[in-house]
C-alpha positions in Angstrom: 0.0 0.0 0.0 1.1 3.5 -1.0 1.9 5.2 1.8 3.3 2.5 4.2 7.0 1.8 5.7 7.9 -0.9 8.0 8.7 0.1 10.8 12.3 0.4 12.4 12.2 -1.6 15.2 9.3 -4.6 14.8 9.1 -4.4 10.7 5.3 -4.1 11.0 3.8 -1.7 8.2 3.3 1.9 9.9 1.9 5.1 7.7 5.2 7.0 6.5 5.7 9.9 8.6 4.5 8.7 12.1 6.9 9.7 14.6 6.0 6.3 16.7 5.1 2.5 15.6 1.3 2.5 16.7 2.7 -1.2 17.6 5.7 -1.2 19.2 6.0 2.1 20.1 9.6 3.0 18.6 10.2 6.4 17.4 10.4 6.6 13.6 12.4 9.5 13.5 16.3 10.0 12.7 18.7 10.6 15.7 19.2 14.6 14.3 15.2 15.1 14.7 14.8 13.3 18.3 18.2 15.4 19.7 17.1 18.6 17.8 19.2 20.7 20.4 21.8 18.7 20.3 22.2 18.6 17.0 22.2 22.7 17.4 24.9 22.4 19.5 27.0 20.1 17.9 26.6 22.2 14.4 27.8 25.2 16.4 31.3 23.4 17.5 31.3 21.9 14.1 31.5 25.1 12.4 33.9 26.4 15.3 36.2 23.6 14.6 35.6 24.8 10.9 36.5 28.0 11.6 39.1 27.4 13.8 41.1 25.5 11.0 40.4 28.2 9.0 42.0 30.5 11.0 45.1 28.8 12.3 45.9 28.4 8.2 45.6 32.6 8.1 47.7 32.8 11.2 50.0 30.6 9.6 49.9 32.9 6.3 50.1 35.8 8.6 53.3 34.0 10.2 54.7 33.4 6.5 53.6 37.2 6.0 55.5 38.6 9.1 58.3 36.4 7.9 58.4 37.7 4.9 57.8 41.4 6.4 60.8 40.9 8.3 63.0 39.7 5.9 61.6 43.0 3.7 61.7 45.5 7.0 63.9 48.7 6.2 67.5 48.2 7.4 68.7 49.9 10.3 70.0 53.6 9.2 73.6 54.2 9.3 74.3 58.0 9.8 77.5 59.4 8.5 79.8 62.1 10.3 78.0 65.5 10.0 74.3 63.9 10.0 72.2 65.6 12.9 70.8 62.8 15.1 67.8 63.0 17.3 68.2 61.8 20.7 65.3 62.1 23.0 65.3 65.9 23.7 68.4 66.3 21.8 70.0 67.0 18.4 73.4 64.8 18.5 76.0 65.2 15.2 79.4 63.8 15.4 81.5 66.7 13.6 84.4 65.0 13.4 86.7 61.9 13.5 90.6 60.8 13.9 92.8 58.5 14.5 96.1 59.7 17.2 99.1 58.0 18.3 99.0 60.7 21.0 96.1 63.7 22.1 96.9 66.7 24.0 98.9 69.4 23.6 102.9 69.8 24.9 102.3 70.2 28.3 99.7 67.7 28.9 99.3 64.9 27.0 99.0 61.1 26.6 100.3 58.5 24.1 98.6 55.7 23.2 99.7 52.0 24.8 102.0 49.7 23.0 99.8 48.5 20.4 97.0 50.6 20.9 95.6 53.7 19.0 93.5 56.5 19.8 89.9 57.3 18.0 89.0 60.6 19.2 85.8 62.6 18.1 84.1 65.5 18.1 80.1 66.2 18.8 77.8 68.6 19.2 74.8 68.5 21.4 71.8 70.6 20.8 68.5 70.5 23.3 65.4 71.0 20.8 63.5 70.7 23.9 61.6 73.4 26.4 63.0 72.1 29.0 66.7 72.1 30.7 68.5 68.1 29.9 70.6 67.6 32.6 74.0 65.5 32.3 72.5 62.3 33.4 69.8 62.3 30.3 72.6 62.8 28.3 72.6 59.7 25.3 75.9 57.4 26.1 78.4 57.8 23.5 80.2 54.4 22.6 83.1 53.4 19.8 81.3 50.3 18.4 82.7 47.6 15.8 80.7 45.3 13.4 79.8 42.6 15.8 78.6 44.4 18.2 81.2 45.0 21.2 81.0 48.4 22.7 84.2 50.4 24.1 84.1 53.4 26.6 86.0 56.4 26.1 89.6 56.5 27.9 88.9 59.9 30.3 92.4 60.8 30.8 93.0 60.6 26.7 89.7 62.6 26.3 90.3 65.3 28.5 93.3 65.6 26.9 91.7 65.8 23.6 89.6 68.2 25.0 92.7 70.8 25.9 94.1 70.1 22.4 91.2 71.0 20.9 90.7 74.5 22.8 86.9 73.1 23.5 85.9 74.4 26.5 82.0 74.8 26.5 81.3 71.1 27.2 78.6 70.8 30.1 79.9 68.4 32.6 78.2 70.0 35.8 75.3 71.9 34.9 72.0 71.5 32.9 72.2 71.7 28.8 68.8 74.5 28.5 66.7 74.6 26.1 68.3 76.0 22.1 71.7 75.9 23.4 74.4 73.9 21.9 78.1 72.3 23.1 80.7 70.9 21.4 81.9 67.9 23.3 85.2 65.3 22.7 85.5 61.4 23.4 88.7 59.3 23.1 88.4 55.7 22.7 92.1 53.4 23.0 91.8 49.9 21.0 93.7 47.8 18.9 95.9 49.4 16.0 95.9 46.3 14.0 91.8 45.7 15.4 90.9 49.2 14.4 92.5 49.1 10.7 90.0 46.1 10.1 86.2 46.2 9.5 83.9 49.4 10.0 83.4 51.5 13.1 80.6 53.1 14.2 79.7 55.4 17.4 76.9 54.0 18.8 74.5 57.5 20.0 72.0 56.1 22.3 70.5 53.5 19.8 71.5 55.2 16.5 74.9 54.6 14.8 77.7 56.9 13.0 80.1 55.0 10.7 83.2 56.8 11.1 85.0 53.7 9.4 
């Protein structure tokens, strides 16, 4: 007879679309339709699941992307001797550059050690601020080689400089106020054979000056 199924559980013949066997009682319908809000649920993590996937492969892209963003960020900037530098609340330019077997002039003075040589520089500090900068904001001036390895400044060899030079408005004391500039010296002793290999930089805070 048109119309008839047999039934799930006792194979009697049941009109199609009953939700029970008249007979036996079983429910006719699929598990979705008797766990309707569990199905609801379990669509929901489904598509989370989905989703999730779908995400970790953009994160992964993203990953690929930063890679590659990384491999394509702009390289650090190298400043050369004379470039104005910006330091916090400060304008910072190295004016000038040399290499001395001996600084000072001929009553005091100091020679570089048995196989040592002296870079001494020049620099200007300017503060663009409103405020007064006082010594201790002052950016660290370091001799710095291609790896990496800092050096201080020898203070005996750069005071030295400093009379050779006939500098004599350094701050060392007092606070640098706003719009006023000083000229400055550093000494730094290394390696003659060390120095005449690979470039050199002074390191100004975080920015660089190749001076080799």
């Amino acid at each position: 007879m048109a119309g008839l199924v047999a039934c799930k559980a006792c194979s009697k013949e049941i009109a199609k679309g009953v939700k029970k066997c008249p007979n036996c009682g079983k429910d006719q319908r699929n598990w979705f339709m008797r766990h309707k809000i569990m199905s609801f649920i379990g669509a929901i993590i489904v598509i989370s699941i989905i989703s999730s996937a779908l995400g970790g492969g953009s994160e992964e892209t993203s990953t690929s992307t930063d890679g590659d963003t990384k491999a394509t960020e702009k390289k650090e900037t190298i400043y050369k001797v004379k470039d104005v530098i910006k330091a916090d609340q400060l304008e910072v330019t190295v004016s000038k550059f040399e290499e001395k077997e001996k600084v000072g002039d001929q009553y005091v003075n100091k020679n570089a050690s048995d196989g040592g040589t002296f870079v001494a520089i020049q620099y200007t500090m300017k503060n663009v601020s409103d405020e007064p900068v006082g010594m201790f904001d002052y950016p660290t001036l370091n001799l710095v080689d291609e790896k990496g390895t800092k050096y201080e400044s020898d203070i005996d060899a750069s005071s030295n400089y400093l009379v050779e030079t006939g500098i004599d408005n350094s701050k060392i004391l007092s606070d640098l106020n706003p719009d006023i500039s000083v000229t400055d010296t550093q000494v730094y002793e290394i390696s003659k054979e060390k120095f005449a290999t690979g470039k050199w930089y002074i390191q100004v805070g975080d920015e660089k000056v190749q001076i080799k």
